[in-house]
C-alpha positions in Angstrom: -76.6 -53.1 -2.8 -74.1 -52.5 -0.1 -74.7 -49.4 2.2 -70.6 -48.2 1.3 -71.4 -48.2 -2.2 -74.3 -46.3 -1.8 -72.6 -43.9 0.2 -69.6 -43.4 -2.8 -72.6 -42.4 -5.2 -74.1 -40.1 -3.0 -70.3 -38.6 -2.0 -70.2 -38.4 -6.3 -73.3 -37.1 -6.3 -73.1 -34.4 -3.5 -69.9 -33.4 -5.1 -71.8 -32.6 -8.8 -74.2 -30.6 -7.2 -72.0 -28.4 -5.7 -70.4 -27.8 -8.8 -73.9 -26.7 -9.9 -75.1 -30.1 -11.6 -78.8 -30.6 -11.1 -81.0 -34.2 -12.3 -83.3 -33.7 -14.5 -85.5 -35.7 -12.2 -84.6 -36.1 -8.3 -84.0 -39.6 -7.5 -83.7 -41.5 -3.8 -80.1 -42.2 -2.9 -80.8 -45.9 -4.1 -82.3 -45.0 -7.2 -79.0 -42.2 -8.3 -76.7 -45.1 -7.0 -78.3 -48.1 -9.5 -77.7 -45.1 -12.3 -74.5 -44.3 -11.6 -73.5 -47.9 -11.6 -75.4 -48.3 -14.9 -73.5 -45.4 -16.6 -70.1 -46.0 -15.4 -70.5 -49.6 -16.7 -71.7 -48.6 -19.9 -68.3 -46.0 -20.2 -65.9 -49.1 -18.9 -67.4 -50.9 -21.6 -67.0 -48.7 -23.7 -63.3 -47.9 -22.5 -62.5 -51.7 -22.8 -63.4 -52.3 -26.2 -61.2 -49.3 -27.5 -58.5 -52.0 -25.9 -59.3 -54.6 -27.9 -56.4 -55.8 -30.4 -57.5 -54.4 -33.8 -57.4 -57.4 -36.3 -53.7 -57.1 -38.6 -53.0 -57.9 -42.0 -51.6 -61.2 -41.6 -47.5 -60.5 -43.1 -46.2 -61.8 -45.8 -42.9 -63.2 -46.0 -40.6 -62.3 -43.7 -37.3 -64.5 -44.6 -35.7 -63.1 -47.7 -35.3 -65.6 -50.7 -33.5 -66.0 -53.5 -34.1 -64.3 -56.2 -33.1 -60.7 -58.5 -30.5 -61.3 -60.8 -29.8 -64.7 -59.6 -32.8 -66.3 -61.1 -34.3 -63.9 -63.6 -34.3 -65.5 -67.0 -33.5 -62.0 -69.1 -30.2 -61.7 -71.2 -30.0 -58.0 -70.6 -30.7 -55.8 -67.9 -31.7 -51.8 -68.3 -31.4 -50.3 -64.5 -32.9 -46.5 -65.0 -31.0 -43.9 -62.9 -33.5 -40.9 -62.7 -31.3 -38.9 -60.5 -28.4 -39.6 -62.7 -30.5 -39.2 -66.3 -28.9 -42.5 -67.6 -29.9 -46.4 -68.3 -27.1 -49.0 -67.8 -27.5 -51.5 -70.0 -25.6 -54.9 -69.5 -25.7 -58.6 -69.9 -27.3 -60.3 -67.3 -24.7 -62.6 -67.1 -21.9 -60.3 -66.9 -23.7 -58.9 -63.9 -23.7 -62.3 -61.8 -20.4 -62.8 -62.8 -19.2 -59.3 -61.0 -21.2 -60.5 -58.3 -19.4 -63.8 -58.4 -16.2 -62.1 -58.3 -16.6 -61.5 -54.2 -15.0 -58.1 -54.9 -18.4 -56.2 -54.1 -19.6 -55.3 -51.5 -23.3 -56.6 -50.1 -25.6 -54.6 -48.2 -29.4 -55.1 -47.2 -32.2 -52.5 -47.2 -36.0 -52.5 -45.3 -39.2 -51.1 -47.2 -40.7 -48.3 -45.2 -43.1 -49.3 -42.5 -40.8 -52.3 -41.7 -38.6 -52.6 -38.5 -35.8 -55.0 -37.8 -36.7 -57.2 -40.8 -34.3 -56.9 -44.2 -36.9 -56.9 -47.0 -34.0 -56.9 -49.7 -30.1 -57.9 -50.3 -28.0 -56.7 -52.7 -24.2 -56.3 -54.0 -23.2 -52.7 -55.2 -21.3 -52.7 -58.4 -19.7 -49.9 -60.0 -21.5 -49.8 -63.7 -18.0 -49.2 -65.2 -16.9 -52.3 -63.6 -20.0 -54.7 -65.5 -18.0 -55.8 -68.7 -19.3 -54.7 -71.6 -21.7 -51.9 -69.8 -23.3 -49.1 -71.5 -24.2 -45.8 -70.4 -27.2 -44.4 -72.1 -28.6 -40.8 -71.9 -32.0 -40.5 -73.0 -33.1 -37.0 -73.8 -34.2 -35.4 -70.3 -37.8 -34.5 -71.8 -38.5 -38.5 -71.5 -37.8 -38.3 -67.8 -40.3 -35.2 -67.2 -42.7 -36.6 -69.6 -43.2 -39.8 -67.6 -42.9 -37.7 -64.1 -40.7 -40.0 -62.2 -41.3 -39.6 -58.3 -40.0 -40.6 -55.0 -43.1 -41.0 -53.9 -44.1 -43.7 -56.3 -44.8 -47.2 -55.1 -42.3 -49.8 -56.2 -44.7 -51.0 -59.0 -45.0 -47.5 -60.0 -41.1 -46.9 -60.4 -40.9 -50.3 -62.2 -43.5 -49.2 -64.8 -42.2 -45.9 -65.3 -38.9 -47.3 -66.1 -40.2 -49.9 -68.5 -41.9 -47.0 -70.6 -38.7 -45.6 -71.0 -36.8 -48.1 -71.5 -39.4 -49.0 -74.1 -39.4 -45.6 -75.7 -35.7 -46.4 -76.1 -36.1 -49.9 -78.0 -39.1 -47.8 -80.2 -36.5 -44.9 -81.2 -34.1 -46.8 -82.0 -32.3 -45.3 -79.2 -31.2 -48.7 -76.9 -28.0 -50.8 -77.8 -27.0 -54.5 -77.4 -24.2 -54.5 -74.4 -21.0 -55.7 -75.7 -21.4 -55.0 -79.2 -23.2 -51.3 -78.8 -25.4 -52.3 -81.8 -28.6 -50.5 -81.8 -32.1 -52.9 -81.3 -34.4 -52.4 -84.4 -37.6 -54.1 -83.0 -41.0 -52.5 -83.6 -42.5 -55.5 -82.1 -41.0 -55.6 -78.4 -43.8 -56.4 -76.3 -43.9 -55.4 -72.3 -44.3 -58.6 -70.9 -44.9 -60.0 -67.1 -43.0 -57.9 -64.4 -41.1 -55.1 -65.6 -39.6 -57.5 -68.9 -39.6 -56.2 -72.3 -39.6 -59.0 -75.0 -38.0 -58.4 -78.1 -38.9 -60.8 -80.4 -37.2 -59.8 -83.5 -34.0 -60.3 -81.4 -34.7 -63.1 -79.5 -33.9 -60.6 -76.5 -35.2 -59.9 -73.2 -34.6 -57.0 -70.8 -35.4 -56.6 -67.4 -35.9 -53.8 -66.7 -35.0 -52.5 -63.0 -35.5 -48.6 -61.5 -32.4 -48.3 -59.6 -34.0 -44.4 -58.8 -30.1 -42.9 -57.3 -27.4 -45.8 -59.1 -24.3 -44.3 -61.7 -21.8 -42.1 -61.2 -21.1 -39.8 -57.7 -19.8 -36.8 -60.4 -23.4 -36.7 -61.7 -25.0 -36.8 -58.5 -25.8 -40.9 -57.9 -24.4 -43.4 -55.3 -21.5 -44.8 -57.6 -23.0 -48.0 -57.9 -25.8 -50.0 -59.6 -28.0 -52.1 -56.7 -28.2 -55.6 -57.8 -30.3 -57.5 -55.5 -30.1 -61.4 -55.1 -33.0 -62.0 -52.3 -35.8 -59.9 -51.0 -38.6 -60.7 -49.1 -42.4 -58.6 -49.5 -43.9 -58.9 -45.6 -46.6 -56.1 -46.4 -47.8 -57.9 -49.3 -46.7 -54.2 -52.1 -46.5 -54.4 -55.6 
């Protein structure tokens, strides 16, 4: 062991004592410098492997795809507007084709957690501007009833809005766009992601909780969001 070394542990070591430190056992200048080295690589171990990259969650995608109301196979769509207490109800169609119009404007939007990568993209479309679009107001007991939050994860809005919208099809409270006719189907069945089946019909609805979309007067953005891509790169549901 070199004789500078020794003499930096016994500088260290001088240094403690006269800050009142004592050894439990005395030990020889050679002997307090093969501790010291011992500890202090013990701590730099220690430091080092605070350091160490912490294994990630490998992403999930990350380029947005296709998808929304482009591809969903539904012939009516229910998008639930808590903060504006309605459902606007529509044909699926009718929505692509105001999309198709190029009259609307498109926007994209990031889930929380996620910089500088667009998880979702939509086009914002005035309901009143959907042919054949209904407005429906459900009594606002069915909204506090099912608690509606926030907070609630993505799946969690979805299936809140499916049980209302479902409540809707069971009190015969939810109409066919276009014709306004009221659906009389006991045996609509909640089916895959956020899709009500009605078989009676031959209908499906997709169901979509668009938490602030309808009219500014009663508080909401003034459009409905319809996405056409999105992309999931934290793997939620």
């Amino acid at each position: 062991m070199g004789n500078g070394y020794i003499a930096r542990c016994v500088a260290v070591k001088a240094a403690m004592e006269g800050d009142g430190w004592k050894p439990c056992h005395p030990f020889s200048d050679d002997e307090y410098a093969l501790k010291y080295r011992s500890e202090m690589c013990e701590r730099l171990a220690s430091f080092l492997k605070v350091l160490e990259p912490q294994p990630s969650l490998p992403l999930g995608n990350t380029k947005l795809v296709e998808g929304g109301i482009l591809t969903d196979e539904s012939d009516v769509r229910a998008h639930v507007s808590v903060v504006t207490g309605r459902v606007y109800v529509f044909s699926t169609e009718n929505g692509r084709k105001a999309i198709e119009s190029g009259v609307y404007r498109q926007v994209t939007a990031t889930q929380p957690g996620v910089k500088s990568i667009p998880t979702s993209k939509a086009f914002l479309v005035p309901p009143t501007e959907i042919d054949g679009c209904i407005s429906i107001v459900p009594p606002k007991e069915y909204f506090d009833e099912i608690g509606f939050s926030l907070s609630d994860s993505t799946s969690e809005k979805g299936k809140k809005a499916t049980d209302l919208v479902y409540r809707l099809i069971d009190e015969n409270r939810f109409p066919v766009p276009a014709t306004g006719e009221i659906v009389e189907d006991k045996e609509a069945q909640i089916n895959g992601k956020d899709l009500v089946v009605l078989p009676r019909s031959g209908l499906t609805v997709q169901v979509k909780c668009d938490y602030a979309c309808g009219e500014k007067d009663l508080g909401g953005t003034g459009n409905l969001y319809l996405e056409v891509a999105e992309c999931n790169p934290l793997r939620r549901h």
